[in-house]
NUPA-267655 format. One record per residue (C-alpha): residue in one letter; x, y, z. Coordinates in steps of 0.001 Angstrom, whole numbers, plus 500000, padded with zeros to 6 digits. Example, Ala and Ser with C-alpha at 12.3 -4.5 7.8 and 13.67 -1.06 7.14 Angstrom:
residues 2
a512300495500507800
s513670498940507140
//
This chain:
residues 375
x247392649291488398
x249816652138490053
x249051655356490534
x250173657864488030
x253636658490487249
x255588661130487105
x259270662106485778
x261155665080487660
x263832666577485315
x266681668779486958
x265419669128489999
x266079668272493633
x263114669503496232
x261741667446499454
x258108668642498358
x258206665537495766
x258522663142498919
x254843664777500091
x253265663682496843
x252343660098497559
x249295660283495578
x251321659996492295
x254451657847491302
x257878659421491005
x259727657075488589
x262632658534487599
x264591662382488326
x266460662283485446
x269466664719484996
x269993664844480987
x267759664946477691
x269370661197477268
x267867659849480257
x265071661624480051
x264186660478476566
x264627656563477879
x261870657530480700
x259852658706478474
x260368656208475894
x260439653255478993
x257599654227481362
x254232655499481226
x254521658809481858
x251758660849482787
x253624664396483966
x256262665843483279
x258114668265485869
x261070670359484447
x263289673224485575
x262665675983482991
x265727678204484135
x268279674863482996
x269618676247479935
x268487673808477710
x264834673493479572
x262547674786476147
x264118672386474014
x264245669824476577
x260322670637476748
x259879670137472790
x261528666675472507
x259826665195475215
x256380666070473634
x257236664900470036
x258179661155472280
x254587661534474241
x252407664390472938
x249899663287475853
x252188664738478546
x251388666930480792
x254568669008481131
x254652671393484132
x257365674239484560
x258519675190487236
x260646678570486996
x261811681346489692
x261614683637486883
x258350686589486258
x259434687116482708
x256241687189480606
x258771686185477504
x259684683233479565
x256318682155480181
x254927682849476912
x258069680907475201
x257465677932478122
x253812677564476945
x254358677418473199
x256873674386474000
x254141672890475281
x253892673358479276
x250251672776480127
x250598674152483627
x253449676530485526
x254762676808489028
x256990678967490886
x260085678707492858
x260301677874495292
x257567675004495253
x255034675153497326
x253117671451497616
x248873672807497175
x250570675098494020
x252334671799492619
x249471669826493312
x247056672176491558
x249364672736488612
x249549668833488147
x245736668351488380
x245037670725486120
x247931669693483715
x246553666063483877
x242960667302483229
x243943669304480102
x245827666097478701
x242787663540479179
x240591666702477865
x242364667037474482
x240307666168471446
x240581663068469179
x243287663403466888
x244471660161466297
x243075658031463003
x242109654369463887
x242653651713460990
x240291648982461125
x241756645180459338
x238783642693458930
x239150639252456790
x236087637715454417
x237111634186455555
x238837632273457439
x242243631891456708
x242013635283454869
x245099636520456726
x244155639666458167
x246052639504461211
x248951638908459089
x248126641757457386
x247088643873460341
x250667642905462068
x252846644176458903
x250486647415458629
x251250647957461837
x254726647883461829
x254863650041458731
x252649652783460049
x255457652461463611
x258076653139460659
x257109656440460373
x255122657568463687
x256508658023466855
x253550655940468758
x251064653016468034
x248036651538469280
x247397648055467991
x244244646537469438
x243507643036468934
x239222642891469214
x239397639169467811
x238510638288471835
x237998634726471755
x240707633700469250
x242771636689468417
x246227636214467688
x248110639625468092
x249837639250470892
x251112635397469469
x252711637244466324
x255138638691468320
x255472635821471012
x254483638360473960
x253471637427477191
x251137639813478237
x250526640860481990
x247424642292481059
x244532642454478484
x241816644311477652
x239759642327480458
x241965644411482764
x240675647842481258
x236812646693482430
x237471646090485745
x239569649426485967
x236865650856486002
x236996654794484725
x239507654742481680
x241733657091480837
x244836657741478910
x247072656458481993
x245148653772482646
x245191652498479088
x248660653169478629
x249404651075481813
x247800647917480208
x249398647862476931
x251983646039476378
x254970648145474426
x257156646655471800
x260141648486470814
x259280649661467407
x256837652019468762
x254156649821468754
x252056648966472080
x249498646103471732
x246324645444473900
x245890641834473712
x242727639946473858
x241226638181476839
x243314635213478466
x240788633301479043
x237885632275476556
x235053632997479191
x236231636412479495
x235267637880476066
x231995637818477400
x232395640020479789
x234086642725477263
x230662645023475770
x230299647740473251
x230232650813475461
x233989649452477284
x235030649252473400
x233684652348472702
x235632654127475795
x238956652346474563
x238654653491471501
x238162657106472682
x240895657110475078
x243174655176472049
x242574658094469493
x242979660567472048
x246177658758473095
x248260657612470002
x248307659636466895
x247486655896465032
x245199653122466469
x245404649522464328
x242164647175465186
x242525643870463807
x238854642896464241
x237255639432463822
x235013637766460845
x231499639004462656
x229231641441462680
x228104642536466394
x227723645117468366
x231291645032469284
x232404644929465697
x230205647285464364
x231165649758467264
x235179649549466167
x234293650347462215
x231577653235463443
x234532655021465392
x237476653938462362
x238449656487459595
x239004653336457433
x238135649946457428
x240731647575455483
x239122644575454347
x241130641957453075
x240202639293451066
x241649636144448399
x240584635882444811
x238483632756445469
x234964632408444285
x233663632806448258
x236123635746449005
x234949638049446341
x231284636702447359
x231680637774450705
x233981640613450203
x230690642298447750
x227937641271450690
x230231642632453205
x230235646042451516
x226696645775450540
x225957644994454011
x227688647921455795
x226716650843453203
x223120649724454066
x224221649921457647
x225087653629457149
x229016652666456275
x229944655599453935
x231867653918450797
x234715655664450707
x235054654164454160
x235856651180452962
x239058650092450662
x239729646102450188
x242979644321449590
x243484641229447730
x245993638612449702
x248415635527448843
x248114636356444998
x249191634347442657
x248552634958438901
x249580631369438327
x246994629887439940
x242723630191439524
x241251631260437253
x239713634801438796
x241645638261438248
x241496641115440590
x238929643169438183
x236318640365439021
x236005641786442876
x236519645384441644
x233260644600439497
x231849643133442919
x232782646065444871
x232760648537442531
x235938650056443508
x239130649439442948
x241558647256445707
x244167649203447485
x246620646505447369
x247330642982445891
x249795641194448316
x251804638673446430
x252259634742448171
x254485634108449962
x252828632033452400
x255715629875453371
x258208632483454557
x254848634086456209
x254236631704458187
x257703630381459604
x258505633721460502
x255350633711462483
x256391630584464129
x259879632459465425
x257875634920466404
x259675637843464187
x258534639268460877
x259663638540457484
x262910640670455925
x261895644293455027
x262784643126451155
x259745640355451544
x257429641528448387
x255045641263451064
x255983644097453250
x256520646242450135
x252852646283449180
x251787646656453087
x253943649927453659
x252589651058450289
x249221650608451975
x249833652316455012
x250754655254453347
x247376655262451403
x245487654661454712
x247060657240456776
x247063659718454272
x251124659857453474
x252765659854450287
x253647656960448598
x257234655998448238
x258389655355444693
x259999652488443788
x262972652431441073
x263743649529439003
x267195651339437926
x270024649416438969
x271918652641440023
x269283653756442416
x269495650737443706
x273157651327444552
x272373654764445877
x272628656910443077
x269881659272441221
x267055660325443234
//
């Protein structure tokens, strides 16, 4: 993996060639360009003119892309205004005019520092079936592209190691997994953000192993780090977790805010859906940790309603998700989701705004607000 990489924005200096330590990737020369580096590459620092006359603003858009950027100023200015307004935009570190390669450096470690030092802020979501054949990843796939509808970044780890099927949703090719991460050694947000793999949507998946041998050599404390780094990372982290309890497993729903379990109303889903929750509250699991969703509904067929596993659970279900198993699973096939007017998606994004705290949009049945008028 490369070293880390750096954007220069409006300015032109020879001291850049002396920092060979670090990866210059792009000296971009407008907020357009700057925004696709940002948006493109995993940028680490951030060095910008602050005497440009756009340079604050410039500042404040480039940290609501990548809030983990270290932004460093650079200004031939002594105004204490200046400074004051550069920090508030978000400049971790500042350097003078004209730049002097020890004060860069210094301003750049220390910028770097403060970004891997920031505290966890991001909420991790946690998707785990009662069966196989539940569809959770299904369901961890559409709740992550929901949550990407209205965040600016995503994590979306796929802990299923020796059969996951994250990265196969969205026919990627990964160049590297989460096997990569272990043999980094030291993680940190750079690191991690070099081995994901970024989608356009916002959403950047860490795939599981490639090859079946090599979930073994993935542990709990490397989960526990990527975890860490995630939430400190991304301001949302999606597991989709396998059907087991282990050390692994347990260590993703320890560090989640919520755990999603989803489940069908069959006789051994609600079973397993009330000794799963049993299970975990005696395992120290607070409750209200836990919500459960019921998937491929179909009033039309069995003979069990959703209050039978609220009864089991003793809660009610965040969600029922309606069948539509067929247009599910062809789309999965092509390798691109279902149309946003799928019932399906409806009842995920409804979810997603329950999990991550947002409010819930309100559907009208009026035919005029479905033309556009009324509120």
């Amino acid at each position: 993996m490369s070293s880390k990489k750096i954007c220069v924005h409006q300015i032109d200096d020879p001291v850049f060639k002396l920092l060979t330590d670090y990866k210059i990737v792009a000296t971009s020369r407008s907020r357009e360009e700057l925004r696709n580096v940002i948006g493109t590459e995993h940028v680490a620092a951030l060095i910008v003119d602050l005497d440009a006359a756009d340079a604050f603003d410039t500042v404040v858009e480039a940290m609501e892309i990548r809030p983990s950027l270290a932004v460093i100023g650079v200004t031939g200015s002594s105004d204490v205004n200046k400074i004051i307004r550069a920090q508030r935009a978000g400049c971790r570190q500042l350097t003078c005019k004209p730049l002097d390669e020890q004060d860069l450096r210094s301003a750049l470690k220390r910028g770097l520092s403060e970004s891997d030092e920031r505290p966890s802020v991001g909420k991790t979501i946690a998707i785990m079936g009662t069966a196989g054949g539940a569809g959770s990843t299904t369901v961890s796939c559409y709740l992550a592209m929901s949550i990407a509808d209205f965040a600016n970044r995503l994590a979306f780890i796929d802990l299923d190691l020796e059969f996951g099927t994250v990265a196969k949703a969205w026919d990627l090719s990964p160049r590297y997994t989460i096997t990569d991460l272990r043999e980094a050694g030291e993680i940190d947000r750079h690191t991690l953000e070099e081995t994901l793999l970024d989608l356009p949507s916002g959403i950047s998946v860490l795939p599981r192993p490639e090859e079946l041998e090599q979930a073994q050599l993935v542990d709990e404390s490397l989960i526990r780090n990527v975890l860490s780094v995630a939430s400190n990372t991304f301001p949302f982290v999606v597991i989709d977790l396998p059907r087991k309890l282990d050390a692994i497993t347990g260590a993703a729903i320890e560090t989640c805010h919520k755990l999603l379990v989803v489940t069908q109303l069959t006789v051994t889903g609600i079973l397993n859906a009330g000794r799963l929750n049993d299970g975990l509250i005696r395992f120290g699991v607070a409750p209200d940790k836990i919500e459960f969703c019921i998937n491929r509904y179909n009033k039309k067929v069995g003979t069990l309603d959703v209050k039978a596993l609220e009864q089991k659970v003793s809660k009610k279900v965040m969600g029922v998700i309606p069948n539509h198993y067929k247009s599910l699973s062809v789309a999965s096939d092509l390798g691109q989701p279902v149309s946003e007017r799928n019932p399906v998606r409806k009842v995920i994004a409804e979810m997603a705004a329950q999990l991550c705290g947002r409010p819930v949009a309100q559907q009208s049945s009026s035919w005029m607000a479905s033309l556009g008028f009324g509120s």
